[in-house]
Legacy VTK file of the C-alpha trace (Angstrom):
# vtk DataFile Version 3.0
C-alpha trace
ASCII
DATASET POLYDATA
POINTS 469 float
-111.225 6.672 8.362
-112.258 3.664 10.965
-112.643 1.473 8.066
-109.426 2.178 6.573
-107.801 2.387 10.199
-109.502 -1.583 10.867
-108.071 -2.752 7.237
-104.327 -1.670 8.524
-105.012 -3.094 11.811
-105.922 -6.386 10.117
-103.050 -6.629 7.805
-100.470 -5.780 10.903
-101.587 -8.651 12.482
-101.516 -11.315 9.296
-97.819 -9.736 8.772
-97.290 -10.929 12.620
-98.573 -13.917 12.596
-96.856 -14.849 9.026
-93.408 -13.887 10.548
-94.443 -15.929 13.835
-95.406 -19.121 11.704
-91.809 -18.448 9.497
-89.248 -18.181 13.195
-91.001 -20.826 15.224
-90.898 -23.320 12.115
-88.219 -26.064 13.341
-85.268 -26.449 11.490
-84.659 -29.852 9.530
-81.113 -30.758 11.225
-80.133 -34.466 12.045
-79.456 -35.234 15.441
-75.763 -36.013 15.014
-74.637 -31.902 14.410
-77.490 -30.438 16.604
-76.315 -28.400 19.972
-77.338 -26.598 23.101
-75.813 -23.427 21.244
-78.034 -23.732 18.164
-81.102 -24.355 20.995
-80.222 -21.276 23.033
-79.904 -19.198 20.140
-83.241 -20.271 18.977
-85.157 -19.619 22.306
-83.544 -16.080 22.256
-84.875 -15.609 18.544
-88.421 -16.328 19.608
-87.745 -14.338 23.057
-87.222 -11.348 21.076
-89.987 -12.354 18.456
-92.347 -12.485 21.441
-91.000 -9.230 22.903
-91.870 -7.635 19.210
-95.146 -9.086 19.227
-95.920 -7.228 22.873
-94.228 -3.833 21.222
-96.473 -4.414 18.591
-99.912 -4.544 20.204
-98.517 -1.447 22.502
-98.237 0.496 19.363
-101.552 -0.773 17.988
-103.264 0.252 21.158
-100.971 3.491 21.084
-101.815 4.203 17.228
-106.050 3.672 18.693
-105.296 6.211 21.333
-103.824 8.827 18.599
-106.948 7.770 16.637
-109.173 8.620 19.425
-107.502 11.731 20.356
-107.639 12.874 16.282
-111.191 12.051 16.341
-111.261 14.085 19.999
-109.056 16.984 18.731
-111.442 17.139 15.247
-114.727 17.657 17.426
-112.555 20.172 19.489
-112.057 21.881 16.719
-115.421 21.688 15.155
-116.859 23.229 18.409
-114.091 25.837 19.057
-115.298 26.397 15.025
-118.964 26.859 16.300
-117.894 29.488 19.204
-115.806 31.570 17.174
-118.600 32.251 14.948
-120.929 32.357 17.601
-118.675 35.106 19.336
-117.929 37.021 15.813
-122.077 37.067 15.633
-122.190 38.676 19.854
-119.619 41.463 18.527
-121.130 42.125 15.716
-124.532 42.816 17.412
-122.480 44.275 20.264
-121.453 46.992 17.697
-124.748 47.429 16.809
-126.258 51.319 16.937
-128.156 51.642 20.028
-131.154 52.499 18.283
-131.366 48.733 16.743
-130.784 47.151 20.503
-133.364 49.897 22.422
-136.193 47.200 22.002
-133.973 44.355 23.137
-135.634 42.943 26.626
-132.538 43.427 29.453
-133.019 39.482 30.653
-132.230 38.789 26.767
-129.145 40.687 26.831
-128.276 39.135 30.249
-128.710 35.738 28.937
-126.416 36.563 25.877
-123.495 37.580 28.106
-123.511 34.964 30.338
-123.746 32.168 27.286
-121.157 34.255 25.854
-118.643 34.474 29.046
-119.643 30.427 29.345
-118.649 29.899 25.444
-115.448 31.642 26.293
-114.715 29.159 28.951
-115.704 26.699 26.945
-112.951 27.677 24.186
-110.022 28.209 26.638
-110.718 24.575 28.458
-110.741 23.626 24.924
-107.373 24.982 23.779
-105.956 23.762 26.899
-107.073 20.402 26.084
-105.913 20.464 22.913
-102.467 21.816 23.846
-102.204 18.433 26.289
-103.922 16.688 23.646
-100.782 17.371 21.284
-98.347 17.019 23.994
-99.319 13.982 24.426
-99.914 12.631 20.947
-96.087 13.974 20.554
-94.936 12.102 23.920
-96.909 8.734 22.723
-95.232 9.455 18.845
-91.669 9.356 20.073
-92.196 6.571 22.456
-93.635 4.673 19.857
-90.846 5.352 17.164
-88.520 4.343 19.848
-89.815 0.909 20.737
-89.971 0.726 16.657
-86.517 1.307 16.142
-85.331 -0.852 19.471
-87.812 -3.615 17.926
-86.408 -3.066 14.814
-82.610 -3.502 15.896
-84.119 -6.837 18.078
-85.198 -8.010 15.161
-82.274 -7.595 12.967
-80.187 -9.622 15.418
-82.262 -11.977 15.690
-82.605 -12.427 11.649
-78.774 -12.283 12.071
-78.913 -15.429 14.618
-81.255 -17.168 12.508
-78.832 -16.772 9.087
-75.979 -17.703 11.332
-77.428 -20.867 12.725
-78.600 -21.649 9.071
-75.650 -21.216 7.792
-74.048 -23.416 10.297
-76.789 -25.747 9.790
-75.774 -26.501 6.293
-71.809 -26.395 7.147
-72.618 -29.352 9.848
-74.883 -31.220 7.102
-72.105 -30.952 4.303
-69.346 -32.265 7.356
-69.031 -35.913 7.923
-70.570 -37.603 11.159
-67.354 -39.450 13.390
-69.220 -42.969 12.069
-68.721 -41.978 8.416
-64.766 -40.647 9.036
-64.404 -43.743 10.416
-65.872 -45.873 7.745
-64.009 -43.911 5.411
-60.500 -44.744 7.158
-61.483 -48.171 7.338
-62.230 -48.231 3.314
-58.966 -45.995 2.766
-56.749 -48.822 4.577
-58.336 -51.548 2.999
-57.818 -49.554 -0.044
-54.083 -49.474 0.427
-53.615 -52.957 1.954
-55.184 -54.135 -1.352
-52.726 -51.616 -3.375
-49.743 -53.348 -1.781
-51.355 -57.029 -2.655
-51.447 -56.059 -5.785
-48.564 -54.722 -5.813
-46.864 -57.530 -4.504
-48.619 -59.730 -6.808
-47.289 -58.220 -10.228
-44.213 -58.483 -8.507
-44.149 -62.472 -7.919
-42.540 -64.723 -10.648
-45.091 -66.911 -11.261
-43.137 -69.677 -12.649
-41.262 -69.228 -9.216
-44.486 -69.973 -7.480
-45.419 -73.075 -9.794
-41.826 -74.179 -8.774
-42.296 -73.790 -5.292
-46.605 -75.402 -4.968
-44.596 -78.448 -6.805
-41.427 -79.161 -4.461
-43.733 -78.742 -1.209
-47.056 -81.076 -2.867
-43.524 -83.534 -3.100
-42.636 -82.544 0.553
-46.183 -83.564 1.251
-46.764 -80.229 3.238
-50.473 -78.708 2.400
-50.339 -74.685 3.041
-54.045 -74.346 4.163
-53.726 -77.474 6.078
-51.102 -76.071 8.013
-52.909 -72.748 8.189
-56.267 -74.198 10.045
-54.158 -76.461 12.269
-50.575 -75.164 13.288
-51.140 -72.583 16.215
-49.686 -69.171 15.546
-47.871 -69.494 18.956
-46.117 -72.674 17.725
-45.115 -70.887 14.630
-43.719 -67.605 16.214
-41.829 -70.025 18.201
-40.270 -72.052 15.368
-39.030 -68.720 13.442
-37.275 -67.266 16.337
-35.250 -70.444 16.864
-34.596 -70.380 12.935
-33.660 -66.421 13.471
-31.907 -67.393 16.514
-29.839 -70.117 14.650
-29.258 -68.211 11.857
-27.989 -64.774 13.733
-31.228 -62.955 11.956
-32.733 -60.330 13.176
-35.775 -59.942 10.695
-38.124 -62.557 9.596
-37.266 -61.431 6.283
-33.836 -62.621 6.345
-34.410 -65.813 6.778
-34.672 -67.126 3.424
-31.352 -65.641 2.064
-29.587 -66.633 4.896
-30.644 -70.173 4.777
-30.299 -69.850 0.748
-26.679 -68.817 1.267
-26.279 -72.702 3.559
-27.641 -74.233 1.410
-25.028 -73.191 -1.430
-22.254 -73.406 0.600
-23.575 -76.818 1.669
-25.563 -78.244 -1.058
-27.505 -81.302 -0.438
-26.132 -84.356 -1.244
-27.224 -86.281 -4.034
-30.175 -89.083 -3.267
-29.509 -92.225 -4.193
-31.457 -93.713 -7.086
-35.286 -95.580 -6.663
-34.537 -98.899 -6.152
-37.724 -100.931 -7.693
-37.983 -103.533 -4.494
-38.165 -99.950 -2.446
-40.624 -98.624 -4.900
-43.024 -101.932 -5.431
-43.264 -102.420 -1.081
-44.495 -98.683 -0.628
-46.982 -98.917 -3.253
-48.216 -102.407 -1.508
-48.167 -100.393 2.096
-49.855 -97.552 0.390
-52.884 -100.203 -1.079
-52.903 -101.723 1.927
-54.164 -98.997 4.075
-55.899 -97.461 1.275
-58.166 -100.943 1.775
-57.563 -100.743 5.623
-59.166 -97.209 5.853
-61.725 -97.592 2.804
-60.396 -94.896 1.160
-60.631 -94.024 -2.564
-57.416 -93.378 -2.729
-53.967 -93.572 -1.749
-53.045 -91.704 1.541
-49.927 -89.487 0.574
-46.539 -91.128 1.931
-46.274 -88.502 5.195
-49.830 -89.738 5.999
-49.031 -93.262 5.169
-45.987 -93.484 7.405
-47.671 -91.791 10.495
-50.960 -94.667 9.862
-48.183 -97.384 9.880
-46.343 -96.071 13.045
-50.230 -95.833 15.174
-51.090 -99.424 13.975
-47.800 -100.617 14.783
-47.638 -99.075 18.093
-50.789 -100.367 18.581
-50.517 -103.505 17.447
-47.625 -103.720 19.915
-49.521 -102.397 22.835
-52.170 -105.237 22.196
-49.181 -108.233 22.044
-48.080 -107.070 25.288
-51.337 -107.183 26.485
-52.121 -110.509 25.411
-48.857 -112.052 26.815
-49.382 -110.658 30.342
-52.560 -112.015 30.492
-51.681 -115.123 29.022
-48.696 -115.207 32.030
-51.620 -114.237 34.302
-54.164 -117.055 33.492
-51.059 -119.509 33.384
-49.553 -118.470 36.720
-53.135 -118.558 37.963
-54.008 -121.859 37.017
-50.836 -123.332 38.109
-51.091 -125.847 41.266
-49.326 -124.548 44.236
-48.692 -121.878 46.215
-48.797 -117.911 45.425
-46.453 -117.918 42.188
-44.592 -114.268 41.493
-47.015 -112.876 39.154
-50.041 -113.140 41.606
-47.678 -111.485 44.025
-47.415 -108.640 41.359
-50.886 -108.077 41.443
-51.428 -105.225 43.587
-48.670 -103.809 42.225
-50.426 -103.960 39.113
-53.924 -103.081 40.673
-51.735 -99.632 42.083
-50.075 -98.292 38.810
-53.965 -99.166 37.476
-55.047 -96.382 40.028
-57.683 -99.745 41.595
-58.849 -99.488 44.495
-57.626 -101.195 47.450
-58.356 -104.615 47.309
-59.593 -105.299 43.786
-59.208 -108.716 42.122
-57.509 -110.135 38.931
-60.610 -110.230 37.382
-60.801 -105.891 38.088
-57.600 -105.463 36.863
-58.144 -107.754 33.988
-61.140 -105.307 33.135
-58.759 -102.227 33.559
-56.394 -103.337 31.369
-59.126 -104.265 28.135
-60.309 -100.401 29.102
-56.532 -99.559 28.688
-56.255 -101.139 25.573
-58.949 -100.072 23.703
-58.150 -96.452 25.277
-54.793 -96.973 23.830
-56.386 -98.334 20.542
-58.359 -95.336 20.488
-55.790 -92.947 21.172
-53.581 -94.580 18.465
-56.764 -94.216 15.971
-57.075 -90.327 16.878
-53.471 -89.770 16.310
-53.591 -91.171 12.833
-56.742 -89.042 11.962
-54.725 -86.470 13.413
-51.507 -87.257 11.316
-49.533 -86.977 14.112
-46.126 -88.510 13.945
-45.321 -89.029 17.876
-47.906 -90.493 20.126
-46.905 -88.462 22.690
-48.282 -84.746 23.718
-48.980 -84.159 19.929
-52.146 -85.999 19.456
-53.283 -83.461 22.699
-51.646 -80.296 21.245
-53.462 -81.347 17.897
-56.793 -81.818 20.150
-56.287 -77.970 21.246
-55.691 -76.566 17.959
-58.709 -78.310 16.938
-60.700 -76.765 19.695
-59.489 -73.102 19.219
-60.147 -73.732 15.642
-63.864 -74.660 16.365
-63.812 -71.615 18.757
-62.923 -69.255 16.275
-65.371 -70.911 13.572
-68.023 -70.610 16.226
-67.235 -66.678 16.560
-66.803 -66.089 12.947
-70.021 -67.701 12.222
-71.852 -65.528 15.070
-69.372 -62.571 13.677
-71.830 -63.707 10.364
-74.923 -63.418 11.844
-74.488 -60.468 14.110
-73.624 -58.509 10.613
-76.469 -60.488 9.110
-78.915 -58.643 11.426
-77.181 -54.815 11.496
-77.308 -55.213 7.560
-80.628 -56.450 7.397
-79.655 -59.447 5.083
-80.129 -63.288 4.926
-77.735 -65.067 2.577
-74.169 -64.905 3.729
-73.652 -64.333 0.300
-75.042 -60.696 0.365
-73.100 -59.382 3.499
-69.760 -58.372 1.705
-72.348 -56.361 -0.957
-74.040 -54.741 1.884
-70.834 -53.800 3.526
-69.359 -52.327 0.582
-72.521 -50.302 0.254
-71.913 -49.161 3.941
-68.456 -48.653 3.454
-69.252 -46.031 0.189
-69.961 -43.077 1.751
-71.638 -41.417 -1.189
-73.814 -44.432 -1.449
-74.767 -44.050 2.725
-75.575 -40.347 2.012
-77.545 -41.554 -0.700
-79.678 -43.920 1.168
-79.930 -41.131 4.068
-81.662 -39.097 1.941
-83.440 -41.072 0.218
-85.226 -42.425 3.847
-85.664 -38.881 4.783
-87.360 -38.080 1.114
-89.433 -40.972 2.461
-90.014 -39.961 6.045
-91.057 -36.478 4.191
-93.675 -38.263 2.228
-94.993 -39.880 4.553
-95.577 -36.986 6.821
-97.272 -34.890 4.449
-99.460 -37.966 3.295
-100.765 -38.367 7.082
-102.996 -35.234 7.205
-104.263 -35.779 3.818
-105.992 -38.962 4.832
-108.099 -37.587 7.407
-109.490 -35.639 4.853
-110.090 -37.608 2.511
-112.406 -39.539 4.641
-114.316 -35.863 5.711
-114.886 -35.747 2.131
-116.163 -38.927 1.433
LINES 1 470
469 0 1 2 3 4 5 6 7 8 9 10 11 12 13 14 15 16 17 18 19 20 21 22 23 24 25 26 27 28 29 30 31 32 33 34 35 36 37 38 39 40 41 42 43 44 45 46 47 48 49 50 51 52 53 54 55 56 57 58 59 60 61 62 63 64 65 66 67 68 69 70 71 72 73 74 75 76 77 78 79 80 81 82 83 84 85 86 87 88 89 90 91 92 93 94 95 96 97 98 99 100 101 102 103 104 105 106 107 108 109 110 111 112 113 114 115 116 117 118 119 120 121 122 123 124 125 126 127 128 129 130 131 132 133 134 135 136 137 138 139 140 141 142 143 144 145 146 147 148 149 150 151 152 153 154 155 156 157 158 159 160 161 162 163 164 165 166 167 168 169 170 171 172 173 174 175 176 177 178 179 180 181 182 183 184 185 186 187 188 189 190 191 192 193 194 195 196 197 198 199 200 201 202 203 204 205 206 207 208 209 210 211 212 213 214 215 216 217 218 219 220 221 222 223 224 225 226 227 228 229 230 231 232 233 234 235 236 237 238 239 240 241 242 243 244 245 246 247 248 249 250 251 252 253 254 255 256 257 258 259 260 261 262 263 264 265 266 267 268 269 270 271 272 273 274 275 276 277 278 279 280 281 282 283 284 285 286 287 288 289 290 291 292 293 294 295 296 297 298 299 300 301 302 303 304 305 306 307 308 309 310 311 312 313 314 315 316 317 318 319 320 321 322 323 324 325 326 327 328 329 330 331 332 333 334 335 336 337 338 339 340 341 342 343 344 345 346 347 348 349 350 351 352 353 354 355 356 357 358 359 360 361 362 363 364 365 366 367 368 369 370 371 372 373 374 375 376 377 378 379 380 381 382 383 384 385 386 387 388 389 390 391 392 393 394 395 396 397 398 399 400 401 402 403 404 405 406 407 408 409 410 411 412 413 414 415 416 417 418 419 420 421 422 423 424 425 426 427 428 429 430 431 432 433 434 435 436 437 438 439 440 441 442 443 444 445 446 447 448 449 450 451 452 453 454 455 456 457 458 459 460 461 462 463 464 465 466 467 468
């Protein structure tokens, strides 16, 4: 009975301590959907587990008390057994005929009564004990089947919890993170944008657009050109006076508005080459092909806009040369103070001089000019600027914001370089596609955590390994 009473002892506690190592196993939940619900709910599930363990080693020390009673109660009645006979055996030789118990000694017969009256002590402290005995095993019965049944109902709830958090577990994992929504906006837009390019693309004549590319490479007006250098500002400007002058109010109007002037008031008719015309442009053209070292010709907007700066230039530096040829002459003239050493300091003034500087200062000031001027007339033809006024500067800008926002795309490029993990700029757009798939993300998530898996489970094998070796 102790051996068999040890065995269930022995599997009661592997049961516990399997159930223990199955509720305080963490759950395998990212940290995106995890919550101080879920956690709460999880420290009440091992609170009760705990209580249930305590309930269980009361009713294992309980179940040893009814063990020890039993074992009690079965040498109570062994003994109570032993007295009974003992006290059948007194009566029986109390009926005995007198004749057998005349040669009994009195002390013998004194001795039997008292052992008797003692045995029948004995057997009513024994009863008694055995009535509380029962009581008690009763008492310590119900309590225990009530702690069973409150553990029991503890225990259910707290299974219940732990299906309910599972199941919301695997809800959250199947749910989208706000990062992958968002991605998945972004791809659905630039789904749709690309839709309506297409759209609009199957929609464009194409013969219309072959048209158009010809009449504005004749305009001499470049499209990407204009896109990297004309400021948005500046052309935001230009269509509201055009919508403004045409009484539009939609960019979109535009063209059919100024299509319907221009066929009430077509063009007039240009007037036909004239071979002198034609045989002098292609000399100017040559000539600052040569003049530039160029491989070819410039186009004839760029040629007239070179022509203008070297003019202007070439101006600036006659000027130049006559007032200083005036100077030197008025300067080497015998006399007095002529007029133009007079005008001088008025010269040294509008040269921003400072007071008291000599011809030979402003003489310097003036070469700076020029070649300032030469310079400035250079940049504006690089430029193709057609007044030498605040374009070349406004040009200057747009070149500067352009660098700007080539400097930020670039470091745009690199910071997406480094959250990709990439190093050709050539694999970035793959890499953000990949990013922007969402099936292809979960993919990879799982994949890394098939990984991470792996990896953990490989740790404690190496350890050992090296034991056994």
């Amino acid at each position: 009975l102790r051996g068999r009473l040890e065995h269930a002892l022995a599997e009661d506690a592997k049961r516990q301590e399997r159930e223990k190592a199955v509720l305080t196993k963490p759950l395998r939940r990212r940290s995106a959907v995890s919550s101080r619900s879920e956690e709460s709910l999880l420290e009440a599930a091992v609170a009760h587990r705990a209580k249930a363990e305590t309930s269980q080693a009361e009713a294992a020390s309980l179940t040893k008390q009814v063990h020890v009673l039993s074992f009690r109660l079965e040498e109570a009645d062994e003994k109570i057994r032993r007295l009974e006979a003992e006290k059948s055996h007194r009566a029986t030789v109390s009926r005995a005929p007198p004749a057998l118990l005349e040669g009994c000694i009195p002390e013998q017969a004194e001795a039997s009564a008292l052992s008797l009256r003692t045995s029948v002590e004995e057997l009513a402290q024994e009863r008694e004990l055995r009535a509380r005995a029962q009581e008690q095993i009763l008492l310590l019965q119900e309590r225990h089947v009530a702690e069973v049944r409150a553990l029991s109902t503890s225990l259910r709830k707290a299974e219940d919890e732990s299906e309910k958090l599972r199941t919301e577990f695997r809800s959250a994992a199947r749910q989208p993170t706000s990062s992958e929504l968002r991605w998945q906006q972004e791809a659905l837009r630039l789904r749709d944008d690309l839709a309506e390019v297409r759209k609009a693309w199957k929609a464009v004549d194409s013969r219309g657009l072959m048209q158009r590319d010809k009449e504005l490479r004749k305009l001499g007006l470049d499209a990407k050109a204009l896109e990297e250098s004309v400021p948005k500002s500046d052309l935001v400007s230009i269509l509201l006076e055009v919508c403004r002058l045409l009484r539009a109010s939609d960019f979109g109007e535009i063209v059919s508005k100024v299509s319907a002037c221009l066929a009430r008031n077509p063009p007039a008719p240009q007037p036909p080459p004239q071979p002198a015309l034609e045989e002098l442009g292609q000399g100017v053209l040559d000539a600052l092909k040569d003049l530039d070292g160029l491989s070819a010709a410039p186009a004839p907007a760029e040629a007239l806009v070179r022509l203008r700066s070297l003019c202007a230039s070439e101006a600036g530096a006659r000027q130049l040369r006559l007032s200083v040829r005036e100077v030197s002459l008025s300067s080497a003239a015998p006399g007095g103070a002529s007029p133009a050493s007079e005008a001088w300091p008025e010269v040294a003034r509008q040269l921003q001089l400072p007071e008291g500087a000599t011809q030979e200062d402003c003489r310097r000031r003036l070469c700076e000019v020029h070649t300032e001027a030469a310079l400035l007339a250079s940049l504006s033809a690089a430029l193709k600027c057609s007044r030498p006024g605040d374009e070349p500067l406004k040009r200057v800008e747009a070149l500067v914001r352009l660098c700007d926002e080539r400097v930020a795309a670039q470091r745009i490029v690199d910071a997406l370089q480094k959250l990709l993990h990439v190093d050709e700029l050539t694999e970035v757009l793959p890499a953000l596609k990949e990013v922007l798939d969402v099936a292809a993300l979960r993919r990879k998530m799982v994949r890394s955590a098939c990984n991470a898996t792996a990896a953990a489970r490989s740790q404690p094998a190496a350890p050992l390994a090296g034991a056994g070796a």
